[in-house]
Steps between C-alpha positions, in 0.01 A plus 500: 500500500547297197203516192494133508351562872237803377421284226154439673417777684215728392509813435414662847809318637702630260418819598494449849868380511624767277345767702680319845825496315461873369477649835784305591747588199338854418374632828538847393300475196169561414301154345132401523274271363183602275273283630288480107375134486304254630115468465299755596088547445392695201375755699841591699717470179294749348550743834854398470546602144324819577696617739841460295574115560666397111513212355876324473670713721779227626548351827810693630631867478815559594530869549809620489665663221814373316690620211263629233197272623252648754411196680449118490228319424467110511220251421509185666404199365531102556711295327245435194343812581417763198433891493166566377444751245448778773802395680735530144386810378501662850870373484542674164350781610725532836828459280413756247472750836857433668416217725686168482195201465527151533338166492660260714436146593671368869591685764870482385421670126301804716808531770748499179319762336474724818853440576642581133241854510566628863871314556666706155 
């Protein structure tokens, strides 16, 4: 799939497609989505938060270890889409612990960086 064609697609696609095309390149690996966003009631991000839920953790773990990194980690975004201030120091945080994490925008950026981590 070319970016030109993702160039639209919302975030929940994005991830939907990746995850169909993990299981089909990687079906021995381990991979799941954190399901973090979306709008939720005051009352049941507060139980959230209380029982562990954190604030940036990205879209996508990839966990499989390679090399000196423990794992993969990938936020998703759109096209025009930005980490928030969570998101980037969550990022910084997981780098500074021996995971590989990434922003990336299309399908094709997030199946490029899972290929380059898990493929050398």
């Amino acid at each position: 799939m070319s970016s030109v064609a993702s160039e639209n697609f919302k975030e929940f696609d994005i991830q939907c497609i990746y995850k169909q095309w993990f299981d089909i390149q990687y079906p021995l690996c381990l991979m799941w989505h954190t399901p973090n966003g979306g709008y939720r009631r005051k009352f049941e991000g507060l139980r959230l938060k209380r029982s562990g839920v954190v604030a940036g953790v990205p879209d996508i773990f990839v966990a499989e270890p390679k090399g000196e990194k423990s794992g993969l980690f990938i936020e998703l975004k759109t096209k025009k889409g930005k980490p928030t201030k969570s998101q980037q120091s969550m990022l910084d945080a997981l780098n500074s612990r021996g995971y590989k994490a990434v922003v990336c925008h299309s399908i094709d950026e997030a199946m490029g960086e899972t290929k380059k981590y898990l493929d050398s």
